[in-house]
N, C-alpha and C positions, 0 to 999 in steps of 0.2 A: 779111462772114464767109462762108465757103466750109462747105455745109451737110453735106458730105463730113466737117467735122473735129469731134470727141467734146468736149464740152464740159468742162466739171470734176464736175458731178453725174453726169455720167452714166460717167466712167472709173469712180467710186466706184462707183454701182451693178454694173459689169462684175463689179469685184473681189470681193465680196460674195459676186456670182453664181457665180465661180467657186471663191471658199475654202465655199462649200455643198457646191457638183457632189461639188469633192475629198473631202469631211468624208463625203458619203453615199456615196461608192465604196468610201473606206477602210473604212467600218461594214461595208457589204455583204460586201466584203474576208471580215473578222475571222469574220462569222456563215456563210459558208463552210468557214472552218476549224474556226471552234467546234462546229457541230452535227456535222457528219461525226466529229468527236474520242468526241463527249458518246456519241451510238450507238453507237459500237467500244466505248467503256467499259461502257456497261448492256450489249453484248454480251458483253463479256469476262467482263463480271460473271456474268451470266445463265448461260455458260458451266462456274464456278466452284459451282455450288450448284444443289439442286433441294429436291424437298417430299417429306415423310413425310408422310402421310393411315393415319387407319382409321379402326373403329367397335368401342366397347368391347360387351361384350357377356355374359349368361351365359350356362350349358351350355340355357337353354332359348332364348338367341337374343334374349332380352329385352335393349335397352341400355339400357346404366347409365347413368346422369347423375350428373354430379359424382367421378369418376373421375379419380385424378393419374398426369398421364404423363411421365413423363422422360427425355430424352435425352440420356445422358449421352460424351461428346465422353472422346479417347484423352489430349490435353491438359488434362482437367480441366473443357475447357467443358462449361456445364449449360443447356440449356431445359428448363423447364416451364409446362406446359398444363393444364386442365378440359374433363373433356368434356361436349359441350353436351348438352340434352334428350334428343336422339337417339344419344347415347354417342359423337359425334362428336371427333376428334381431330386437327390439323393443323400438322405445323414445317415453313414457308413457306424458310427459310434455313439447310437443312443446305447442309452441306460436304459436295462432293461425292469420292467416294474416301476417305471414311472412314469407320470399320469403329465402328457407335454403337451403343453397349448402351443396349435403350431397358425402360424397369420400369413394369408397371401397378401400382397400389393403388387397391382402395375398402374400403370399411367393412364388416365381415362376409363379405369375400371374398378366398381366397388370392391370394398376390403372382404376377403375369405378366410374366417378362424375356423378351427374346430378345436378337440380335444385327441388324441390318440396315446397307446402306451404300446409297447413292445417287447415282447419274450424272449427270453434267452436263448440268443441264435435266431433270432425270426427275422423275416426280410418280411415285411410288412407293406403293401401297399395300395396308397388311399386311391379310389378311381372315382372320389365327384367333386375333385378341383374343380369349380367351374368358376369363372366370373363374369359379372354381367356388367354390360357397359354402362358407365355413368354418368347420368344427365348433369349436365355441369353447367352455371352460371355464372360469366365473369362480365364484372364489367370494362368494357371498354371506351376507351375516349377516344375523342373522332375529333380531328381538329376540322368542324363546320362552317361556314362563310354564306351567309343567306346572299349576300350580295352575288358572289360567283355563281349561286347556283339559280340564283335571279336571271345572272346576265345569260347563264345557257338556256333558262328557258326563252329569254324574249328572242336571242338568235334563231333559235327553233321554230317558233312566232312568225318571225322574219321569213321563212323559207315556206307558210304553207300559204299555198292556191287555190284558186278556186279555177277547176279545169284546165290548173298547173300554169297560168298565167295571170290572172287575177289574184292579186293580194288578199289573204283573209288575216290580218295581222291583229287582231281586235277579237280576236277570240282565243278561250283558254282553255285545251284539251289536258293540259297536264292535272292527277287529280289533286295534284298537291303544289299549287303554285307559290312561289316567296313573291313578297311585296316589290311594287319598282319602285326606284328610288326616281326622286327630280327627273336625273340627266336620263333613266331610262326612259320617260313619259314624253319628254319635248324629243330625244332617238326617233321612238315610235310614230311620233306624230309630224316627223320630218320628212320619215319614209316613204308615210300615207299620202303624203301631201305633195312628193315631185314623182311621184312616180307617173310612167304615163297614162294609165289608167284612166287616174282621179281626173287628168284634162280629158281624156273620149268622154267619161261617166258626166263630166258638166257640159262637155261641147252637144253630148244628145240630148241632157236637159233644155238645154237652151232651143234649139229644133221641136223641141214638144213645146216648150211655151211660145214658138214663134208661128207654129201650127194653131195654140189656142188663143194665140194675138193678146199676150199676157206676159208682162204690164207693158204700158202704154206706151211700146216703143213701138217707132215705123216696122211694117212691114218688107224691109228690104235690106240688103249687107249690113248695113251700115246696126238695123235695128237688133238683126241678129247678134252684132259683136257685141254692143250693149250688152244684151242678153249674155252673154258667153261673160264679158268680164263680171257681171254683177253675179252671176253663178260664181265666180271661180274667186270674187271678194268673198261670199257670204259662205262661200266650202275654209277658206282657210283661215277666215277667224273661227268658225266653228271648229274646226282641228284646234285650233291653238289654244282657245278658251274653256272647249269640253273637253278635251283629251289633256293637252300639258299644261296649260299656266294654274286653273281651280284646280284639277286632281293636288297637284303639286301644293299649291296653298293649302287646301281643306285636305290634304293625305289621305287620297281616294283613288280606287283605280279605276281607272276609265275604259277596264275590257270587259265582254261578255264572257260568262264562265258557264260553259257546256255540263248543263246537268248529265243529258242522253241516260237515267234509269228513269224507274218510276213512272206510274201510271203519263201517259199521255195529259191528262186533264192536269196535274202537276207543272208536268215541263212544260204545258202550254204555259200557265200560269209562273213560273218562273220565268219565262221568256218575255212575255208582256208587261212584267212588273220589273224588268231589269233598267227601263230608262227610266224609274221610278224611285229603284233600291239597288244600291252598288253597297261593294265591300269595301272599306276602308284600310288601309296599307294594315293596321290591327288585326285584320281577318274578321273584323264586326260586319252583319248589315246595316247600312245607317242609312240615311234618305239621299237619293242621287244629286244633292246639290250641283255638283260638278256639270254633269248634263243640261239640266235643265236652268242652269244658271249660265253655259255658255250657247246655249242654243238664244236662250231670250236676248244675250248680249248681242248675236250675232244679227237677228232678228231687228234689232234696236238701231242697229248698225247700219242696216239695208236703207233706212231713211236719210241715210248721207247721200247712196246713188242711185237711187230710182226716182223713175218720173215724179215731178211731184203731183202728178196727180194721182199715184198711187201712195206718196206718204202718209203717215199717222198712226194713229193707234192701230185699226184696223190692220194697215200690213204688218204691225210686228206682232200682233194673236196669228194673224194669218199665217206669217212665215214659222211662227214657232208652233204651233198645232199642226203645221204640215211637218213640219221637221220630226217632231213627236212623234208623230203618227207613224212617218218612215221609219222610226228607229222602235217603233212596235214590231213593227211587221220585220225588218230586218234580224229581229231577237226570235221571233217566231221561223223565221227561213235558216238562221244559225242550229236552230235548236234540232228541227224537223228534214231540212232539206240540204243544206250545204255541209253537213259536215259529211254528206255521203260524196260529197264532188270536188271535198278539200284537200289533197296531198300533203300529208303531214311527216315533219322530220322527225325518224327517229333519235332520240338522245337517250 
């Protein structure tokens, strides 16, 4: 055999060898065409769009976080975005040459449009995102109770002094007091009336009229006590009838209300006219019935237990002109003098 001539294994191997050679020319072929295609593409594409960038931000320059931005396209198309921690904001695949209304919102802060368009391949970005805070009104409902906030102001009431031991409960620093009801008014005029004060306040009355030998009781223990009980009869019908039982029927309050602005000649004047002219549970002025309807009762009253030779007409103008005249002067010492020496609770 002639070693020159190819056996039969070895033709097939040729063959083999060369449907490979062909199979990897033709591939190399194809990936020639294909990749130079693929890059004109992503170039054309790349071409055809670029990016909106910015940073949201307020008028102090602070960025917002979590801020909605939208882009919204002439044909209806819509992206939206969140801006990041840093108010950060980014549309990767606008169209380019076309004219995008783009709208901020956050929460508490007015709306931010503009207009922008962007060129092929441009990174584009807007730097006067700002927004400014917005005044905002809502209504809100308060579940209210004039009653409760009645009952804390008259507690409050209760706890101020005069020289921190002296009761000043009859007077109203709050500038906006609610109405008392019944049970607050006969409360108040419970308090007035055991406390021990109110007996020193009539056991020294009684000493001053046993000084001006007035009314015609003896001169010795005995006259004194008199004294001491008709004082402490004609103090607590006067609580009971000017302060809680009239308020209560005619719906009147029987406190002084601390003007404290306004020309001096004013607040005198509100002060002397106060056992005159009270407020009515309504918040009206209307005429002090209450006062001066249980002063005169009390007055009226006196002629059950004083001498009689002090009863009659005479002593009930008497006692009620005096009583009057104390609670001038008392409105005038409220207005000018005591409320610098009253301890008042805060609420």
């Amino acid at each position: 055999m002639n070693n020159n001539t190819l056996t039969t294994p070895d033709r097939r191997r040729g063959a083999v060898l060369s449907v490979t050679l062909l199979s990897l020319l033709i591939l190399l072929a194809g990936l020639l065409l294909v990749v130079p295609a693929s890059a004109q593409s992503t170039v054309a594409a790349n071409t055809k769009t670029g990016s909106i960038l910015g940073t949201v931000v307020d008028t102090s320059d602070d960025p917002i976080p979590g801020a909605t931005v939208v882009l919204q396209g002439p044909a209806g198309d819509r992206l939206t975005v969140v801006t990041k921690d840093d108010g950060g904001f980014a549309f990767h695949q606008a169209t380019s040459g076309i004219a995008y209304h783009i709208t901020v919102t956050a929460e508490g802060f007015a709306e931010w449009s503009s207009s922008v368009t962007v060129e092929p391949g441009q990174e584009k970005t807007i730097t006067d995102v700002k927004l400014r805070i917005l005044a905002v009104q809502r209504a809100v409902t308060v579940n209210y109770s004039s009653k409760e906030v009645a009952t804390q102001q008259v507690k409050a009431e209760e706890q101020q002094r005069i020289f921190r031991f002296i009761p000043n409960i009859y007077v109203v620093y709050d500038p906006h007091p609610e109405p008392l009801t019944a049970k607050m008014k006969f409360h108040l005029a419970y308090k007035g009336l055991t406390h021990p004060t109110f007996f020193g306040l009539e056991a020294a009355w009684a000493g001053i009229e046993q000084a001006a030998n007035t009314p015609d009781w003896p001169q010795n223990a005995k006259g004194y006590g008199e004294r001491f009980g008709a004082n402490l009869a004609g103090g607590v019908t006067e609580g009971l009838f000017a302060n809680a039982i009239l308020p209560s029927l005619l719906h009147q309050d029987p406190r002084y209300f601390y003007q404290g602005t306004g020309t001096k000649g004013s607040r005198a004047r509100h002060a002397i006219l106060a056992p005159f002219v009270c407020k009515g549970d309504n918040g009206a002025s209307q005429p002090n019935y209450s006062q001066m309807g249980g002063l005169l009762i009390s007055a009226s009253l006196s002629n059950a237990y004083y001498p009689e030779s002090n009863r009659g007409a005479g002593l009930v103008a008497r006692n009620f002109g005096t009583n009057m005249g104390i609670h001038v002067a008392l409105g005038l010492a409220q207005e000018f003098l005591l409320n610098k020496v009253t301890s008042k609770h805060k609420h």
